[in-house]
N, C-alpha and C positions, 0 to 999 in steps of 0.2 A: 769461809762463811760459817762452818759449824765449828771451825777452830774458835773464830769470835763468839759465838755462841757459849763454848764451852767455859771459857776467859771468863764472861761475864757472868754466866752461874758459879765461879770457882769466887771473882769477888764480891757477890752477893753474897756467898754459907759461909766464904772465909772470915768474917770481920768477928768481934768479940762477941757479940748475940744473934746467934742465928736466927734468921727473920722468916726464913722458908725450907722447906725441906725439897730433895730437887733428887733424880735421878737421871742421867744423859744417856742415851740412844742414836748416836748418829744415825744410825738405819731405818729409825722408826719416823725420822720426821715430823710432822706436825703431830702427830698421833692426836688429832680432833677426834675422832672416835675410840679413844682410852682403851686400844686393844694392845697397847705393847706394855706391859706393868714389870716393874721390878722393884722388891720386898715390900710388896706392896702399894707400892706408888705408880700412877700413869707418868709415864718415862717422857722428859721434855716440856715439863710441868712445873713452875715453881707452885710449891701445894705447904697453904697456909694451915698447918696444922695444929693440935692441941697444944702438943711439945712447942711451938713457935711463937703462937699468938697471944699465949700470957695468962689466960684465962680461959675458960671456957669447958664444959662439957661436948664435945664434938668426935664422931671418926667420918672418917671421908674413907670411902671405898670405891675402889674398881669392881664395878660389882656384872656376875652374868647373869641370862635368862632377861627376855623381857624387850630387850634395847632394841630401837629402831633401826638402829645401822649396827652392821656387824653384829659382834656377841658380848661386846660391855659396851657396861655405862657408867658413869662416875657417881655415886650416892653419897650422900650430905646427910648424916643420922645427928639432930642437935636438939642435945637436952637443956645446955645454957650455951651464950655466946655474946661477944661486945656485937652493941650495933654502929660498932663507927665504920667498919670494912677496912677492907686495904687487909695488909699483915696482922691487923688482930682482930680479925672474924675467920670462921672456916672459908676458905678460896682456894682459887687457884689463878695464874697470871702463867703469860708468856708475853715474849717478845719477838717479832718474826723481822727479819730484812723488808723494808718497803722502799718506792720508788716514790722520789720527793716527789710531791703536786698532784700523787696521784690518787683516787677514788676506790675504795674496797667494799664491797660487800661480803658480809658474813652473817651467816646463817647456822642456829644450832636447832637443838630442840629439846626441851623441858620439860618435868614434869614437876609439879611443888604439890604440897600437901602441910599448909601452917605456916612455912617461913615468908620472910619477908628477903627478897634476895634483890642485887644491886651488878647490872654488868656495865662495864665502866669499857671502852675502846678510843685509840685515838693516836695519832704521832707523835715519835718519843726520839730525843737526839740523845745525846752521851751526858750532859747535864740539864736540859728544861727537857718539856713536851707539852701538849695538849691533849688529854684526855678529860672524858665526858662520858656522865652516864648519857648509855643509850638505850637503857632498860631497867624498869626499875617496877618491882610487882608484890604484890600480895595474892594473887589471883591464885589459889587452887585449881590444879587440873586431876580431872580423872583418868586422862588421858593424855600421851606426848601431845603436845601443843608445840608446832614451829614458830621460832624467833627469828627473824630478819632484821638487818639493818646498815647504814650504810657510811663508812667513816670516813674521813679526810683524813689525808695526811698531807701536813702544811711543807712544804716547799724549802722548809729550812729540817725536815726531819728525817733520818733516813731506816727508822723502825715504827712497827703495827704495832702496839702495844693491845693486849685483852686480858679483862681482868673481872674475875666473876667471885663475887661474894653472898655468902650467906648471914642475914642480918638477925635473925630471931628462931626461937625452937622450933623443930618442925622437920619434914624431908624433903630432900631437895635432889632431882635425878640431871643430870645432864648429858648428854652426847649430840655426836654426827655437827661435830663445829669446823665448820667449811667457810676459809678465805676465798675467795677470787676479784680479781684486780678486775674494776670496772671501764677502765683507759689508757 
């Protein structure tokens, strides 16, 4: 399973334009709570960065102090940035094994202050999927604010797909992003 993991992060960086920058951690697993980082990057992560997205004034940081889980959180610092998402806004995406037909809830928690941010989840096969935004905000918080929410995965899928973008300048916190199969 993390052999295929790894496979498919090697031909996602591999192709002629890097689209994401990515660090692998067999050990760290889901690392939803961005405590395992290496040179900087949350390990297990494909992480849409300045270097990848084409344009933009953006850093994304593993950042400590403060975080509700654990002792990081992922920070969104953006001065310019496309609002179309996906690979050219600040993000980050993964892909997890899921069991066709079956129901997931996932839970993170947030903090924004300016941006406009977009998280997108849904099932994903080897060529189609269905994904959907399942949140989508301009809402300032002063405080971590928890996000819930609860995805399908269609019957012909057999990956979680989650995918969180930053749309506009502003900062953006995120951690403690927690799957559990609902069936």
């Amino acid at each position: 399973m993390i052999l295929n993991y790894a496979i498919g992060i090697l031909l996602v960086t591999g192709s002629c334009q890097q689209m994401s920058q990515v660090k692998v951690d067999p050990n760290a697993g889901w690392n939803g709570g961005f405590e395992t980082v290496k040179d900087g990057l949350p390990v297990n992560w494909l992480v849409y960065t300045a270097k990848t997205a084409g344009s933009g004034e953006f850093d994304i940081i593993p950042e400590t102090g403060g975080s509700p889980e654990g002792t990081h959180h992922l920070r969104f610092s953006v001065k310019s940035c496309s609002a179309a998402g996906g690979r050219l806004s600040p993000g980050i995406a993964q892909e997890r094994p899921a069991r066709p037909g079956a129901m997931y809830r996932v839970t993170c928690k947030v903090k924004n202050s300016g941006t406009a941010f977009r998280i997108l989840a849904g099932g994903v096969g080897a060529k189609t999927g269905e994904v959907k935004i399942v949140d989508e905000s301009r809402l300032s918080d002063s405080e971590w604010r928890a996000v819930s929410f609860n995805v399908p995965v269609g019957a012909e899928f057999e990956r979680l797909r989650l995918e969180v973008s930053v749309l506009s300048p502003g900062t953006f916190l995120i951690d403690d992003i927690l799957v559990q199969e609902l069936n």
